[in-house]
C-alpha positions, 0 to 999 in steps of 0.5 A: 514512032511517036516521041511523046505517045505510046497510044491514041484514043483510037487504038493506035500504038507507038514505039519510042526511037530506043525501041525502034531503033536500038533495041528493034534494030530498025534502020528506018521509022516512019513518023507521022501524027508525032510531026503533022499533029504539031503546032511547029512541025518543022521544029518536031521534024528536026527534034525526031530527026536528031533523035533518030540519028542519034540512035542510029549511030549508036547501034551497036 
């Protein structure tokens, strides 16, 4: 999943954590270039940690 991008320049593609998790009903996302790429990837990790938990406690 990436929080801030649906594609790259190279062709790869993403889903947002509502998709995912919510809609998908993924138990488990995979993160990457969303937190490595990052200029504060500790700061990212909690930002898509919260969110993932957020989603995921809110499935229905």
């Amino acid at each position: 999943v990436n929080m801030d991008a649906k594609t790259d320049n190279a062709g790869q593609q993403w889903r947002d954590l509502d998709e995912a998790v919510t809609r998908q009903q993924n138990d488990i996302v995979i993160v990457g270039r969303g937190v490595t790429a990052s200029a504060t990837p500790i700061q990212e990790l909690t930002r898509y940690r919260e969110a993932a938990w957020a989603a995921l406690t809110s499935k229905s």
